[in-house]
N, C-alpha and C positions, 0 to 999 in steps of 0.2 A: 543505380548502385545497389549492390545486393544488400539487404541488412542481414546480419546471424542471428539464427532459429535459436532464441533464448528457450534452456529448456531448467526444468526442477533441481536436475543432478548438477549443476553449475554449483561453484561455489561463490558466495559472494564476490569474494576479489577477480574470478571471471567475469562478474555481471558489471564492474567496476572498470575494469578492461575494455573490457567491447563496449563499454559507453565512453572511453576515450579514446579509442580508434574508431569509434563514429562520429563523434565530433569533429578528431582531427580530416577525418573526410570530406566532411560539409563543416565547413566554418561557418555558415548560415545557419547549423542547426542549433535552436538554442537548449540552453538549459532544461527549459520548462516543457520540451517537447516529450512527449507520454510516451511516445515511442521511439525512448532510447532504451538500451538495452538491460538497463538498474532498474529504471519504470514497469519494463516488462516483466523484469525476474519479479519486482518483487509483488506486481500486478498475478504472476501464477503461482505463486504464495500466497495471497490473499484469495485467490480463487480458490484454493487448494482447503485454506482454510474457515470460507464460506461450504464448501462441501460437506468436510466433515459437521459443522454447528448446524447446517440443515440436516443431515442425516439424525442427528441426536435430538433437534429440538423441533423441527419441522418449521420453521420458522421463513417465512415469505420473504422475509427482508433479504434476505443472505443470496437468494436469487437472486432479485434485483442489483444487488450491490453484483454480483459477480456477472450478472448482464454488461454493466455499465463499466467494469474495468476490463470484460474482453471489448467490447466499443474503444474504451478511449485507447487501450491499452495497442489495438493492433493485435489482438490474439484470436485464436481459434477456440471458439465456443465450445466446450467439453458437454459430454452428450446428456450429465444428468444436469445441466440447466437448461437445457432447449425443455428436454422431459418434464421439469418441474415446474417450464413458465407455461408449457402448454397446458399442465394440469390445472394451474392456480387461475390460468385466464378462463379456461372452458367452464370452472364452477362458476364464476360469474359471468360465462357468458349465458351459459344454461338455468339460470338463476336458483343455482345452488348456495352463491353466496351474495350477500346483499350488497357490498361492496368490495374496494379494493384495499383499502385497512382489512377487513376481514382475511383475504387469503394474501397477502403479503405484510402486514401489520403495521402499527404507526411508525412513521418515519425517523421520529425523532422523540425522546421520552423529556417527558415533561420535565423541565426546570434546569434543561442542558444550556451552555453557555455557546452559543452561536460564534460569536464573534473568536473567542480563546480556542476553536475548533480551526475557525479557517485561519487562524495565524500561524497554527502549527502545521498545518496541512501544506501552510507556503514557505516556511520556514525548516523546520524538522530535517529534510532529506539534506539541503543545504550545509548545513550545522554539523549532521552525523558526518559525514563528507570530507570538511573541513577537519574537523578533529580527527579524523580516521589519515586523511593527508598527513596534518602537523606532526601527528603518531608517529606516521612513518619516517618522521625525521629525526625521531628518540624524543621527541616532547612528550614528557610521562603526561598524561589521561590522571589532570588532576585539579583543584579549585585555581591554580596560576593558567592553566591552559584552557577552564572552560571561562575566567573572564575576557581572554586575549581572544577569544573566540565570540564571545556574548560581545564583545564591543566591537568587531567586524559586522558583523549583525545588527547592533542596536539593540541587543536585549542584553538583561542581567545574566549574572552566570549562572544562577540556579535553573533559569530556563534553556540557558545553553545545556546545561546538562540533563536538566529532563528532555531534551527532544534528541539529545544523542541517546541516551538509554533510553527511548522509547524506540527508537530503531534496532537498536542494540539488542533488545531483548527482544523483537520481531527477528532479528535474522539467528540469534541463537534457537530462540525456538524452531524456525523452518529448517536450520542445519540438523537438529534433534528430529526432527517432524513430531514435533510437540507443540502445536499452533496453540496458542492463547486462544480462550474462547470466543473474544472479542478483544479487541484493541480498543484501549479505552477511545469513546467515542467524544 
């Protein structure tokens, strides 16, 4: 089955589209699969936007991150991260740098909340989704529709709403191409 060549110039509700005409194709495919067609778009927005914050800050991490979403994401590796993983690895291979913190940087900055990271990273896309749904049935985008949505979920509705306006203003930004310079982490 062919999948569609998710590309930049989509607009959200395309990318939202073609991930329910992929689903309705394979009713085996689940939700959580990276390569649907919303994972992808917004997988080349985030690559899009690891580009630009390494061009500005030189910063290793934004490789890596943007290695790891063409991998899971199903995309084709754009040419200035092959370029900047070959550079980063060859300092340290060459013993230019003494490790891999050095030319990609620490992982994760000290005193981040691990667990409140991976709740919203499994929850968030779900949540924005949902409300974007209900939206479209004229349910005003407001504290009655983010609890009716937080308790689909199991969370409060302050959290229901922060993880849709965390998406929110991820795709407003990509629509702008005015990429946050990180998503809070």
């Amino acid at each position: 089955m062919d999948r569609p060549r998710v590309s930049l110039s989509w607009s959200l509700e395309e990318a939202m589209e073609a991930t329910d005409v992929a689903q309705a194709q394979d009713s085996q495919r689940s939700w959580a699969d990276p390569t649907l067609p919303i994972f992808q778009f917004t997988g080349l927005h985030a690559v899009e936007s690891d580009r630009l914050e390494y061009e500005r800050t030189g910063d290793g991490y934004f490789v890596l991150r943007a290695i790891r979403i063409c991998c899971n994401h199903d995309l084709v590796m754009p040419d200035w991260v092959g370029k900047a993983f070959i550079k980063a690895f060859d300092s340290v291979n060459s013993f230019h740098a003494a490790s891999w913190d050095e030319v990609f940087g620490r992982p994760n900055p000290k005193g981040i909340h691990l667990s409140r990271l991976r709740h919203r990273r499994m929850h968030a896309m779900p949540v924005y989704r949902r409300v974007k749904q209900l939206h479209s049935q004229d349910v005003p985008i407001d504290e009655r529709l983010f609890k009716l949505v937080g308790k689909e979920f199991g969370i409060r509705k302050t959290k229901a709403s922060e993880y849709y306006y965390y998406w929110y203003h991820f795709f407003a930004s990509a629509k702008n191409k005015k990429f946050p310079e990180r998503l809070k982490r």
